[in-house]
PDB file of N, CA, C and O in Angstrom:
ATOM      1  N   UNK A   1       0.846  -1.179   0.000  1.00  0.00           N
ATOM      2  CA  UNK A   1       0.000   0.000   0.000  1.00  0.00           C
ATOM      3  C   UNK A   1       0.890   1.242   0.000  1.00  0.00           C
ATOM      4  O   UNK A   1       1.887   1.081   0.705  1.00  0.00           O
ATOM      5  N   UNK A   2       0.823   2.242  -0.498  1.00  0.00           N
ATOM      6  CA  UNK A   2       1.229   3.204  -0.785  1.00  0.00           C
ATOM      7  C   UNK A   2       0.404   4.215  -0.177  1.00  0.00           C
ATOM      8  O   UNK A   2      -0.794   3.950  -0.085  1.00  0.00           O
ATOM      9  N   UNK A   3       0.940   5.661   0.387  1.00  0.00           N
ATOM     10  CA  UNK A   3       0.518   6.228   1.194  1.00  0.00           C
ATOM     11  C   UNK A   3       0.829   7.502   0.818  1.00  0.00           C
ATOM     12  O   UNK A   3       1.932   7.911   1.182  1.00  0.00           O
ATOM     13  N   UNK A   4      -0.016   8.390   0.043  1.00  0.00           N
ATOM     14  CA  UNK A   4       0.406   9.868  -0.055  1.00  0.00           C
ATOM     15  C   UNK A   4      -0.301  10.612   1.215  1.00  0.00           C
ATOM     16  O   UNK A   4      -1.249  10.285   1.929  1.00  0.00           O
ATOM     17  N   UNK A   5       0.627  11.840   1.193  1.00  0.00           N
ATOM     18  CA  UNK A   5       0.259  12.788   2.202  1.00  0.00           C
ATOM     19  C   UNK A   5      -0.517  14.313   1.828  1.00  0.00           C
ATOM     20  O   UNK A   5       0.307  14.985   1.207  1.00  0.00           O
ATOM     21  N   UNK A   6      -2.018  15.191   2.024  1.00  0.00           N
ATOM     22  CA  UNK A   6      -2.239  15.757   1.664  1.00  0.00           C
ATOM     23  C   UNK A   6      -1.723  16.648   2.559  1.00  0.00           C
ATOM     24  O   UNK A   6      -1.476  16.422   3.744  1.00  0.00           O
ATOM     25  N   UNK A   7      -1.503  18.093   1.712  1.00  0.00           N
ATOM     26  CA  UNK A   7      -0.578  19.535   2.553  1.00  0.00           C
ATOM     27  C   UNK A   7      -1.150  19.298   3.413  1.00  0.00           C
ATOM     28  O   UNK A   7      -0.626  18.497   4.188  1.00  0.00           O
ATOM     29  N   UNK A   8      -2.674  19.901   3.806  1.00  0.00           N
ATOM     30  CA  UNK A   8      -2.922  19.723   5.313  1.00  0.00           C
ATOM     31  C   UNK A   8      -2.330  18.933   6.622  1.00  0.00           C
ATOM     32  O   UNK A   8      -1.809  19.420   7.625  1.00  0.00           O
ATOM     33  N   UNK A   9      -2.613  17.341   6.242  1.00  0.00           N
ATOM     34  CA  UNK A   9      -1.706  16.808   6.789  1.00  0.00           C
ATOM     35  C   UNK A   9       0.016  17.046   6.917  1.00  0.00           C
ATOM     36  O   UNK A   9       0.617  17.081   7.990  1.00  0.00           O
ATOM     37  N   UNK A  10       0.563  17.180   5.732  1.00  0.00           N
ATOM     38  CA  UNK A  10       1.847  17.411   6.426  1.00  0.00           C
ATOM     39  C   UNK A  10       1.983  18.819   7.210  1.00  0.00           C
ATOM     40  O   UNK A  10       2.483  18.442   8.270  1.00  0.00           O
ATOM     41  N   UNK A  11       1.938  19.240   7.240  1.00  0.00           N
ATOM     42  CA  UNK A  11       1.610  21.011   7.854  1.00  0.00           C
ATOM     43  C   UNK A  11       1.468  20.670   9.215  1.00  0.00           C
ATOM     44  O   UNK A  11       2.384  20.739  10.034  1.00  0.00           O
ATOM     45  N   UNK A  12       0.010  20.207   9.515  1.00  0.00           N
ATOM     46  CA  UNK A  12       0.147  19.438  10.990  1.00  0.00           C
ATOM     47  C   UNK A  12       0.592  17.982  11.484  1.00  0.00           C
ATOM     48  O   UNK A  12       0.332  17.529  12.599  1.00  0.00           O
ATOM     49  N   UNK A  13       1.244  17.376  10.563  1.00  0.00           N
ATOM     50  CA  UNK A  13       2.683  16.346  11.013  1.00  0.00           C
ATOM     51  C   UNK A  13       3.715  17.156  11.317  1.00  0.00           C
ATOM     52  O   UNK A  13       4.355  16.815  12.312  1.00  0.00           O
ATOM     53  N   UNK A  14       4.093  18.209  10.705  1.00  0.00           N
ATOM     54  CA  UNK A  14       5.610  18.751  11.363  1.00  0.00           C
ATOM     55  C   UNK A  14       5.473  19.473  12.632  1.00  0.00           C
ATOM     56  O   UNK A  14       6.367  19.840  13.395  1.00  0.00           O
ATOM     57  N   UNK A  15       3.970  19.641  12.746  1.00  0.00           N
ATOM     58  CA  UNK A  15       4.049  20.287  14.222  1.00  0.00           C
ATOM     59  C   UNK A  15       4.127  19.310  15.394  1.00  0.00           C
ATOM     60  O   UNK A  15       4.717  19.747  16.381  1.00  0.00           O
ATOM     61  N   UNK A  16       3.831  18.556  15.439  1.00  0.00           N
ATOM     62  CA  UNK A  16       3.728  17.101  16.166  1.00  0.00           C
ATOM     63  C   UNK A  16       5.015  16.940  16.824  1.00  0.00           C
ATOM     64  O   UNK A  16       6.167  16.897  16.393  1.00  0.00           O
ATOM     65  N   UNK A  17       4.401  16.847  18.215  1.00  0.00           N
ATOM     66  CA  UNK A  17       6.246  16.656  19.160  1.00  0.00           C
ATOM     67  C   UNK A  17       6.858  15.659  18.675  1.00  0.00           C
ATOM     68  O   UNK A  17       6.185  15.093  17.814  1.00  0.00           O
ATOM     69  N   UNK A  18       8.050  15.114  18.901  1.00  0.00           N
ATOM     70  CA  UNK A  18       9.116  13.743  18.409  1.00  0.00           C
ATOM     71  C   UNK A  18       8.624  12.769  18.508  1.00  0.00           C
ATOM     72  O   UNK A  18       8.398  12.083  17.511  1.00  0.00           O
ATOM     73  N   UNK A  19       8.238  12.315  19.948  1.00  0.00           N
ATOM     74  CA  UNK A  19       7.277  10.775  20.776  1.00  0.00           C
ATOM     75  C   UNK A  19       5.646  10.536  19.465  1.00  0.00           C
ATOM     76  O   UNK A  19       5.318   9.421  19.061  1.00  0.00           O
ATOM     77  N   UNK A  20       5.029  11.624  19.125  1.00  0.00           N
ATOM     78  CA  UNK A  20       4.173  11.313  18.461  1.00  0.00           C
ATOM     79  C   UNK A  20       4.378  11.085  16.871  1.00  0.00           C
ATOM     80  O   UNK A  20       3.794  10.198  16.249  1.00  0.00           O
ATOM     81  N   UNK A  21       5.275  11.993  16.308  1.00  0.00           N
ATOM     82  CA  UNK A  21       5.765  11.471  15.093  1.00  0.00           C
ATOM     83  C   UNK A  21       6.289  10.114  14.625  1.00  0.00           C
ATOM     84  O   UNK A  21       5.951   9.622  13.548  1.00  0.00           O
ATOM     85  N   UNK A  22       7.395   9.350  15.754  1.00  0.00           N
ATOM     86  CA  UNK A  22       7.793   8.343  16.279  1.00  0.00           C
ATOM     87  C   UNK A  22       6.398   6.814  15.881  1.00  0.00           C
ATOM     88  O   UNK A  22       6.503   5.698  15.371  1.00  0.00           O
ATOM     89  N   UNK A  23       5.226   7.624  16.464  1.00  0.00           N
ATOM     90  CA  UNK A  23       3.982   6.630  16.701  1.00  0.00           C
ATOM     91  C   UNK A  23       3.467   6.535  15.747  1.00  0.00           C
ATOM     92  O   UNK A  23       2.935   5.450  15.510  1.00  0.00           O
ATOM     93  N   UNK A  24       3.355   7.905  14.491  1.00  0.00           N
ATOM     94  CA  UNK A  24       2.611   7.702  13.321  1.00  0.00           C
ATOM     95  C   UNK A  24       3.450   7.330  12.429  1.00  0.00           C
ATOM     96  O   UNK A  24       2.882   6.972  11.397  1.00  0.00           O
ATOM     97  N   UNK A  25       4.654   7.259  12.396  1.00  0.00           N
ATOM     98  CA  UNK A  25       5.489   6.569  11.290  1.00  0.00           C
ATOM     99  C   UNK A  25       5.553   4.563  11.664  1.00  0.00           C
ATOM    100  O   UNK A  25       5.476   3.672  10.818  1.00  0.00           O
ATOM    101  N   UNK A  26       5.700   4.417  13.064  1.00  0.00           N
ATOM    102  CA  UNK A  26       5.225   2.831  13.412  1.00  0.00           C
ATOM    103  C   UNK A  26       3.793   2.860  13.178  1.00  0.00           C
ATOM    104  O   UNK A  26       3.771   2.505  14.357  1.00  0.00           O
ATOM    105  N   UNK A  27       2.744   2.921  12.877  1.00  0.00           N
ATOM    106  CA  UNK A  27       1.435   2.747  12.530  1.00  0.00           C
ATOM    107  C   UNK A  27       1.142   2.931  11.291  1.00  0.00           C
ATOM    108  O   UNK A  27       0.146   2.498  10.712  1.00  0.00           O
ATOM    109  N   UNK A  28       2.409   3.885  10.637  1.00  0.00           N
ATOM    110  CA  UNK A  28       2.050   4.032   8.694  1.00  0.00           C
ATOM    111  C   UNK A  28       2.792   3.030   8.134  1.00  0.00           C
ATOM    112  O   UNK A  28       2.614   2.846   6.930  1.00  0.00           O
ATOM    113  N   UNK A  29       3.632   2.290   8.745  1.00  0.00           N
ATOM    114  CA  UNK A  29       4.452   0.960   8.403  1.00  0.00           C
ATOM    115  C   UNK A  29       3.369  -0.206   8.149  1.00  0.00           C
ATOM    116  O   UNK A  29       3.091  -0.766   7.088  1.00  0.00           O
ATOM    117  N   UNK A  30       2.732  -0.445   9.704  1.00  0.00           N
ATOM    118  CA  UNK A  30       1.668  -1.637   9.847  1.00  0.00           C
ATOM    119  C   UNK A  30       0.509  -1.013   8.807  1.00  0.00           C
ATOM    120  O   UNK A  30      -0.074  -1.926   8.222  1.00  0.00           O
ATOM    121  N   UNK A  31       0.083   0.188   8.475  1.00  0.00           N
ATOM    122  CA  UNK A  31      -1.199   0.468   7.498  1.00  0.00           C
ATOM    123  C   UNK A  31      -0.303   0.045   6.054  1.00  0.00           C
ATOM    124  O   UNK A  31      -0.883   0.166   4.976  1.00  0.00           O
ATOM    125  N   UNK A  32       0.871  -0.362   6.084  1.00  0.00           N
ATOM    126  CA  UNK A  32       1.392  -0.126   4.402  1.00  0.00           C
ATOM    127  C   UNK A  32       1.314  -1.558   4.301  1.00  0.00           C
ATOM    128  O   UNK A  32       1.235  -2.110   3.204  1.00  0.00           O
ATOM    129  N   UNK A  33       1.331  -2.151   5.326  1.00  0.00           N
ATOM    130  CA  UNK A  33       1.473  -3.788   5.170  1.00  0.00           C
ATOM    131  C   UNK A  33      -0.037  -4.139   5.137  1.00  0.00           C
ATOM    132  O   UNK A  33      -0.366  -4.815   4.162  1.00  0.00           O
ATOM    133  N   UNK A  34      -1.000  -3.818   5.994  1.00  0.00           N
ATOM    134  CA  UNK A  34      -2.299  -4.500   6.110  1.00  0.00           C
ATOM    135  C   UNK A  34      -3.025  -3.222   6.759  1.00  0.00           C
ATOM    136  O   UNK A  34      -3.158  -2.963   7.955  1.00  0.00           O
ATOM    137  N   UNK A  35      -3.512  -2.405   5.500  1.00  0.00           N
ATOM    138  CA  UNK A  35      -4.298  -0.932   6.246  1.00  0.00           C
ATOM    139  C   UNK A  35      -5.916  -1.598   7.327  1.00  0.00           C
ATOM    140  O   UNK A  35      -6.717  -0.882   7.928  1.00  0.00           O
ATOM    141  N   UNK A  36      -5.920  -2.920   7.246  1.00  0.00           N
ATOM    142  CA  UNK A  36      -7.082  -3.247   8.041  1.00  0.00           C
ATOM    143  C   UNK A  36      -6.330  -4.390   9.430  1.00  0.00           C
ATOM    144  O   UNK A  36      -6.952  -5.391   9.785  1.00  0.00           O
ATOM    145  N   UNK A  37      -5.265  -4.099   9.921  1.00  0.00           N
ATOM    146  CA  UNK A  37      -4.610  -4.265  11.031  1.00  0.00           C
ATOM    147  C   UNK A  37      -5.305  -4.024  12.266  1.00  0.00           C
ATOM    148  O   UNK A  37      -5.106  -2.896  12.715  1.00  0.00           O
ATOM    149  N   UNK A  38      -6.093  -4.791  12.970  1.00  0.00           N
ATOM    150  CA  UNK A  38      -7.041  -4.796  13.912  1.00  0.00           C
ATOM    151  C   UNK A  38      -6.193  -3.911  15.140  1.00  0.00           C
ATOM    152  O   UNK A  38      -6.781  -3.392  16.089  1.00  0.00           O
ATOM    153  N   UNK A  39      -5.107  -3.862  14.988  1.00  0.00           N
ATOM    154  CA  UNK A  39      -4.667  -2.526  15.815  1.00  0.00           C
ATOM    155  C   UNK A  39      -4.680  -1.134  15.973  1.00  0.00           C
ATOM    156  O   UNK A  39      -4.486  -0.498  17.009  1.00  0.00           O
ATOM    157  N   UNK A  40      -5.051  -0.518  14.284  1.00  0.00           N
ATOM    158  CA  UNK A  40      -5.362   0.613  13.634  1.00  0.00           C
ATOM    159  C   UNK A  40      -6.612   0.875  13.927  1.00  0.00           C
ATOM    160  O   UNK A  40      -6.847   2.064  14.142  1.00  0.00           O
ATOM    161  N   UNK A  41      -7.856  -0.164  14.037  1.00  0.00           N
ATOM    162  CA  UNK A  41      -8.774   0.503  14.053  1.00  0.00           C
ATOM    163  C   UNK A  41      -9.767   1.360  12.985  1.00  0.00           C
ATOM    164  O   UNK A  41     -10.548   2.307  13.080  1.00  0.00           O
ATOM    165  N   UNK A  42      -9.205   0.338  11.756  1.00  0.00           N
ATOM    166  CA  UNK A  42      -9.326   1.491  11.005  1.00  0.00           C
ATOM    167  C   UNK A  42     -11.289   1.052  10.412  1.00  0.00           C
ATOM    168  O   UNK A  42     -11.847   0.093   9.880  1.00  0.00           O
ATOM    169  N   UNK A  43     -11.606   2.122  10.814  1.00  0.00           N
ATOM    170  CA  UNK A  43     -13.477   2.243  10.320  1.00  0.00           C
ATOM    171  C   UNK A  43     -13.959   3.369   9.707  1.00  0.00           C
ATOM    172  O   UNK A  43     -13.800   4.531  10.080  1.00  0.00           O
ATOM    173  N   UNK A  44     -14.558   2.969   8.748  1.00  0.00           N
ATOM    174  CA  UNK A  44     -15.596   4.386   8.084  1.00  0.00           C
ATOM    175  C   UNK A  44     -16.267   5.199   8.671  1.00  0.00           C
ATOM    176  O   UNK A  44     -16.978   4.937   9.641  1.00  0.00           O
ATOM    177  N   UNK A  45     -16.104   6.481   8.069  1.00  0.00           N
ATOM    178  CA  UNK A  45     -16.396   7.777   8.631  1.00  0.00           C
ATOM    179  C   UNK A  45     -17.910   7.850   8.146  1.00  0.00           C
ATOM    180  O   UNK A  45     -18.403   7.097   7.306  1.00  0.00           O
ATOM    181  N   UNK A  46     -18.742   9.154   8.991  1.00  0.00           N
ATOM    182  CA  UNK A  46     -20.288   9.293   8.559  1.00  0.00           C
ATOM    183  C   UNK A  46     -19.637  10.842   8.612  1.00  0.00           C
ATOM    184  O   UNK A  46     -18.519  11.308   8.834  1.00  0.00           O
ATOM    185  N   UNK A  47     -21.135  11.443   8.241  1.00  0.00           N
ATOM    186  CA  UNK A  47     -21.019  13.369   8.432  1.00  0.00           C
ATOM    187  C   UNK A  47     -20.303  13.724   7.069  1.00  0.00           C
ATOM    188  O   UNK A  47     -20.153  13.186   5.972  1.00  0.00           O
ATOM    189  N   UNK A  48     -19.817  15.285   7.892  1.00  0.00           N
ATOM    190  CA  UNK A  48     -18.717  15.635   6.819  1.00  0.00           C
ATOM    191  C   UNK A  48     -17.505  14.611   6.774  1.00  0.00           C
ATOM    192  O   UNK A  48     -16.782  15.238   6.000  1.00  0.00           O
ATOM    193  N   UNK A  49     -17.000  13.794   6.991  1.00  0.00           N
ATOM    194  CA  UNK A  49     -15.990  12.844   6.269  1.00  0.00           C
ATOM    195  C   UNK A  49     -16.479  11.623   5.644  1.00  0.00           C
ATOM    196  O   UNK A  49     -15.761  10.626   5.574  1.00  0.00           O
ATOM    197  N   UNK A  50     -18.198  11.665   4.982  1.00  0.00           N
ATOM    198  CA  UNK A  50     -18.439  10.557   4.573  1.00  0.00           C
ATOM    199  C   UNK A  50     -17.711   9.932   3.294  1.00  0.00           C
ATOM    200  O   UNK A  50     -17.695  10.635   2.284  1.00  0.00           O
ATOM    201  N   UNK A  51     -17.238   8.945   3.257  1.00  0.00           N
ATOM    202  CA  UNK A  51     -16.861   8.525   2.150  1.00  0.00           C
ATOM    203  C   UNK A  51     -14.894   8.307   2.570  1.00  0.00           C
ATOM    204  O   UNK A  51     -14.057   7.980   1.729  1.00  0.00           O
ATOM    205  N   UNK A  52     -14.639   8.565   3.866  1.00  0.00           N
ATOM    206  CA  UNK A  52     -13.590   8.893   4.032  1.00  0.00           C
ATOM    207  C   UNK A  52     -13.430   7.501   5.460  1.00  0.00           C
ATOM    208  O   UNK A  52     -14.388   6.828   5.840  1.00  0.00           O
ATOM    209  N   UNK A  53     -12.117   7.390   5.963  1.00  0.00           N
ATOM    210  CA  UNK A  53     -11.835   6.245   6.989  1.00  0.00           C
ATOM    211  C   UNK A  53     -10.832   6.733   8.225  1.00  0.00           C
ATOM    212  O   UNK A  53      -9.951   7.546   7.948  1.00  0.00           O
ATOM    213  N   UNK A  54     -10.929   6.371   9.226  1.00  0.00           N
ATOM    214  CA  UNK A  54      -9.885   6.679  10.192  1.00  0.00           C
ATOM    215  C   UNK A  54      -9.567   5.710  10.874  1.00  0.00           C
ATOM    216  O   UNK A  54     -10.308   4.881  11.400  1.00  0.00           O
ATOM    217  N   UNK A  55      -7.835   5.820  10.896  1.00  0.00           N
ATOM    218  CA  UNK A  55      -6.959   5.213  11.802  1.00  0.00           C
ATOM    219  C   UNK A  55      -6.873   5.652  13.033  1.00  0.00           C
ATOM    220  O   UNK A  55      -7.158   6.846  12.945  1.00  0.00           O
ATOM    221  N   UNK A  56      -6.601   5.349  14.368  1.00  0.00           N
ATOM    222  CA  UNK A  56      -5.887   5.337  15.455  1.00  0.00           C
ATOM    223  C   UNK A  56      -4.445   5.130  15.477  1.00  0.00           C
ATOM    224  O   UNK A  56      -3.876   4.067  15.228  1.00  0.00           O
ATOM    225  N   UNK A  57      -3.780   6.493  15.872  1.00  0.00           N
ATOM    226  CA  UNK A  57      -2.355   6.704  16.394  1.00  0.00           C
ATOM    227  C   UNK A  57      -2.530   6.356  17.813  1.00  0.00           C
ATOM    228  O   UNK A  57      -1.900   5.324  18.047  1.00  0.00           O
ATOM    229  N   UNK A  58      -3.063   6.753  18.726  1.00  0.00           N
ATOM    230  CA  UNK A  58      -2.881   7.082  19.926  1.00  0.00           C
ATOM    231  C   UNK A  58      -4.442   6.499  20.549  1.00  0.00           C
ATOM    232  O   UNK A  58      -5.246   5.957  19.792  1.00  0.00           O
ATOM    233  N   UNK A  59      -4.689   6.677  21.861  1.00  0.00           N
ATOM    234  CA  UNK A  59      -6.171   6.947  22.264  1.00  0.00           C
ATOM    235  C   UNK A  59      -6.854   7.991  21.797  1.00  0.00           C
ATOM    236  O   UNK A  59      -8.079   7.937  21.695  1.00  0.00           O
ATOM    237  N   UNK A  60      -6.209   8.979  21.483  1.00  0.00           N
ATOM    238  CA  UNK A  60      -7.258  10.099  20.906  1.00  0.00           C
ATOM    239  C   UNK A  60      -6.861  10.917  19.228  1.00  0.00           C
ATOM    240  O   UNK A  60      -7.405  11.674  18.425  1.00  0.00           O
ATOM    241  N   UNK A  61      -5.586  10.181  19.398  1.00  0.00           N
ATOM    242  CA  UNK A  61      -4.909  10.921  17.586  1.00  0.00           C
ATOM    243  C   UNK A  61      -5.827   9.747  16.565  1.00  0.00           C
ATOM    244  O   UNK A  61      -6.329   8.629  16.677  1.00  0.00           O
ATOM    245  N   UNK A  62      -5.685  10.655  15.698  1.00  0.00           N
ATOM    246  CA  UNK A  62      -6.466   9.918  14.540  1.00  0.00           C
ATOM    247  C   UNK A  62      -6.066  10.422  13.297  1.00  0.00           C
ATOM    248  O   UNK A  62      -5.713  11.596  13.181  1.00  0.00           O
ATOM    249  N   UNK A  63      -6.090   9.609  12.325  1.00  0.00           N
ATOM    250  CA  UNK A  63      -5.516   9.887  10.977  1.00  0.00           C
ATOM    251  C   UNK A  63      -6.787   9.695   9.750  1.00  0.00           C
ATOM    252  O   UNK A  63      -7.143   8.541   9.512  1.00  0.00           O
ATOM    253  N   UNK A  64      -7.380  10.726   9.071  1.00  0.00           N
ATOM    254  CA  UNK A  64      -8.616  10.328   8.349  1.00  0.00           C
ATOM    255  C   UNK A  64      -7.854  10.471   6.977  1.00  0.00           C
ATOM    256  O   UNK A  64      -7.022  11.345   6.732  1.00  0.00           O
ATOM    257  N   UNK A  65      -8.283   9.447   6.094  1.00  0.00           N
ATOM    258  CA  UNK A  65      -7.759   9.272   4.911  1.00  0.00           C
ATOM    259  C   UNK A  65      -8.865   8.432   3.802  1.00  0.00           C
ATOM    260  O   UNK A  65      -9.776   7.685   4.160  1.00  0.00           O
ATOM    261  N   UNK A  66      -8.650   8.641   2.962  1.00  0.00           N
ATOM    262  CA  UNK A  66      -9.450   7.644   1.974  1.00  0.00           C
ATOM    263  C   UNK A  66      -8.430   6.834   0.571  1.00  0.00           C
ATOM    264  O   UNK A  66      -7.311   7.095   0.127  1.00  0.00           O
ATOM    265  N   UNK A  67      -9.112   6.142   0.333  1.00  0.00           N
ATOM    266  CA  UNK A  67      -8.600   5.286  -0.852  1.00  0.00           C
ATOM    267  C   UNK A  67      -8.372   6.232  -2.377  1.00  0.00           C
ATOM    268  O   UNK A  67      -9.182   7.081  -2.748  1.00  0.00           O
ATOM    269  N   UNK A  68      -7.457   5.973  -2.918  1.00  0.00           N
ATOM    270  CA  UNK A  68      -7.422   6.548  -4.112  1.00  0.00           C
ATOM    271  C   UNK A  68      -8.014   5.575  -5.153  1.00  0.00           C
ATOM    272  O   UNK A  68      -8.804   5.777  -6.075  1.00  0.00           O
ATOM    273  N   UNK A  69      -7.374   4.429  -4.716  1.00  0.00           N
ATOM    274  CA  UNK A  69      -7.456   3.330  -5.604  1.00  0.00           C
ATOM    275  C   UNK A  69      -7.021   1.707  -4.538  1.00  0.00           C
ATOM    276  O   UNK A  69      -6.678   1.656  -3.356  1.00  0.00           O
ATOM    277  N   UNK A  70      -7.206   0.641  -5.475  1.00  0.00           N
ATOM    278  CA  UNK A  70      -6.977  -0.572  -4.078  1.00  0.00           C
ATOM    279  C   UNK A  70      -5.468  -0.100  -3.308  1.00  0.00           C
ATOM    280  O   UNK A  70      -5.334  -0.067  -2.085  1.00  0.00           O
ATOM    281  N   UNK A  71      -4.699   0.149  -4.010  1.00  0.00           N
ATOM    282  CA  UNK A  71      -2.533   0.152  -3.791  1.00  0.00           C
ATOM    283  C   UNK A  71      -2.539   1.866  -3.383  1.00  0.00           C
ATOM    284  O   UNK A  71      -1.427   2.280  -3.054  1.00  0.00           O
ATOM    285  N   UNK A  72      -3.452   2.700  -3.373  1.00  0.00           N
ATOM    286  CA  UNK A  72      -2.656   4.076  -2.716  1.00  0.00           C
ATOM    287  C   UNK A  72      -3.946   4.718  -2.157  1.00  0.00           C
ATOM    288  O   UNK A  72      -5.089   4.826  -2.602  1.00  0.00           O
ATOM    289  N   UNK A  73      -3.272   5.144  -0.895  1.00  0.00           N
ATOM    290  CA  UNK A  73      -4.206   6.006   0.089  1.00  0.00           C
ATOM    291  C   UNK A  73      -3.966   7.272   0.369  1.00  0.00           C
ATOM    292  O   UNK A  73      -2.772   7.356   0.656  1.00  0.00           O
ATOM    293  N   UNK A  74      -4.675   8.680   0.460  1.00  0.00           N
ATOM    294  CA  UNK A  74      -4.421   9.623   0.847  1.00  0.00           C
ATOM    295  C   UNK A  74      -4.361   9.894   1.999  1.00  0.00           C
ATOM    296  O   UNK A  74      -5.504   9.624   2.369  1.00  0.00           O
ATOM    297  N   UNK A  75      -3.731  10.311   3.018  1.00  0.00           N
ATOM    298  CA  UNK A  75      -3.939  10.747   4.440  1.00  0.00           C
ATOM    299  C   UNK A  75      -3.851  12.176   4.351  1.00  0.00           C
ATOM    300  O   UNK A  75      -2.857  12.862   4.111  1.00  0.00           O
ATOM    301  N   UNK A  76      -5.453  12.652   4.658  1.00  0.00           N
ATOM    302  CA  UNK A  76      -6.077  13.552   4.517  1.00  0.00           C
ATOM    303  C   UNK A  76      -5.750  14.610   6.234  1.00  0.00           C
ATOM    304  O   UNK A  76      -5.440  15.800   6.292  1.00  0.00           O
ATOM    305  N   UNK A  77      -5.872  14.063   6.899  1.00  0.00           N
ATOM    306  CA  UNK A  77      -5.692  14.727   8.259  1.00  0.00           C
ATOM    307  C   UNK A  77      -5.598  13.923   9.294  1.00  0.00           C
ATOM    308  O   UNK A  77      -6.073  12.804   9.494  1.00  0.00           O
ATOM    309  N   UNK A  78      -4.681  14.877  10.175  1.00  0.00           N
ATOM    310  CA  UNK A  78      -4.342  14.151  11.919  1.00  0.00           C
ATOM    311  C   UNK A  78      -4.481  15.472  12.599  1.00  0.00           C
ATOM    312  O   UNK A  78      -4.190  16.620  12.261  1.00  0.00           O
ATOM    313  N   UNK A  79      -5.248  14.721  14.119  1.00  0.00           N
ATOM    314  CA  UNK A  79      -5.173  15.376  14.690  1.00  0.00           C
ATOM    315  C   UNK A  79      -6.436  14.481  15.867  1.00  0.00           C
ATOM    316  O   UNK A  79      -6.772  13.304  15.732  1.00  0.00           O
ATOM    317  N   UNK A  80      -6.980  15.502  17.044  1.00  0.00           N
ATOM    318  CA  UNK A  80      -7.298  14.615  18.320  1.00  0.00           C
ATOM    319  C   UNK A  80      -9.047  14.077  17.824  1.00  0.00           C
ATOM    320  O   UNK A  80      -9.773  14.590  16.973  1.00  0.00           O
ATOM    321  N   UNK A  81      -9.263  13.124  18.542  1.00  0.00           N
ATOM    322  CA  UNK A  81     -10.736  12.975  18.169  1.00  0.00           C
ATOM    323  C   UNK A  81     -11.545  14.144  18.253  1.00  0.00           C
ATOM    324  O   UNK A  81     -12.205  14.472  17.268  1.00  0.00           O
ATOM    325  N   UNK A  82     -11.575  14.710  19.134  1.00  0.00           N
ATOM    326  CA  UNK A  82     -12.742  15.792  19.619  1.00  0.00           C
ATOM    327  C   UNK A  82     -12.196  17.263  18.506  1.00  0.00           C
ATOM    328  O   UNK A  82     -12.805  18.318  18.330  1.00  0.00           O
ATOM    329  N   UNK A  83     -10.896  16.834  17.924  1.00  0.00           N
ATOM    330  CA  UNK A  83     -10.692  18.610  17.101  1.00  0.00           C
ATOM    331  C   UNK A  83     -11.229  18.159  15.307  1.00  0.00           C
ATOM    332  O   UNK A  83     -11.273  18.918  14.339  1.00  0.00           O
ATOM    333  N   UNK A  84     -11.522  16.917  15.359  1.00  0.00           N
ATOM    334  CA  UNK A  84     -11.533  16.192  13.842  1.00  0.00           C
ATOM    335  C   UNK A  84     -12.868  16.093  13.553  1.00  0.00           C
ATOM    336  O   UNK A  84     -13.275  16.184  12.395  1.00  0.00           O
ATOM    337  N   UNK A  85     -14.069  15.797  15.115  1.00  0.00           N
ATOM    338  CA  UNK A  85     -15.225  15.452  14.972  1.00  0.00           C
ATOM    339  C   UNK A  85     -16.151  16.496  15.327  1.00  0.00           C
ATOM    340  O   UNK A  85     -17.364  16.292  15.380  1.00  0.00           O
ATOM    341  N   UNK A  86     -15.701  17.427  15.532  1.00  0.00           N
ATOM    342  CA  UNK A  86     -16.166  18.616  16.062  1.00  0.00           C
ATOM    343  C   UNK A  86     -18.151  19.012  15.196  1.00  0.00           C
ATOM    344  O   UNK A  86     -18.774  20.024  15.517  1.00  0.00           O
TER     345      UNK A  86
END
């Protein structure tokens, strides 16, 4: 699986302290191998991100992204549950 990054997202990846960057690069490894890794968490979005999916970094980080195609995914945004679902 292949994994592009949209600006948004990288913009708020470089702000991200060391310990958490650390966590989303071990979790974009396991999504490149098996993006449905019962550790990720990864489930479909409703609302404004319908059509879209989120991972679990953390207890409350989250990574929403969608499919481009079966082999490449966009990761659309990170950031805490409550600032994503607002």
């Amino acid at each position: 699986m292949k994994i592009k990054f949209y600006k948004n997202f990288e913009k708020k990846y470089k702000r991200l302290p060391a310990k958490l960057k650390l966590k989303v690069k071990e979790r974009n490894k396991i999504f490149s191998q098996d993006p449905f890794d019962p550790i990720l968490n990864n489930h479909a979005l409703q609302g404004k991100y319908y059509g879209y999916r989120s991972i679990n970094i953390t207890g409350d980080i989250r990574i929403v992204y969608k499919f481009l195609d079966k082999n490449v995914a966009l990761f659309v945004d990170i950031d805490s549950h409550s600032n994503l679902y607002r």
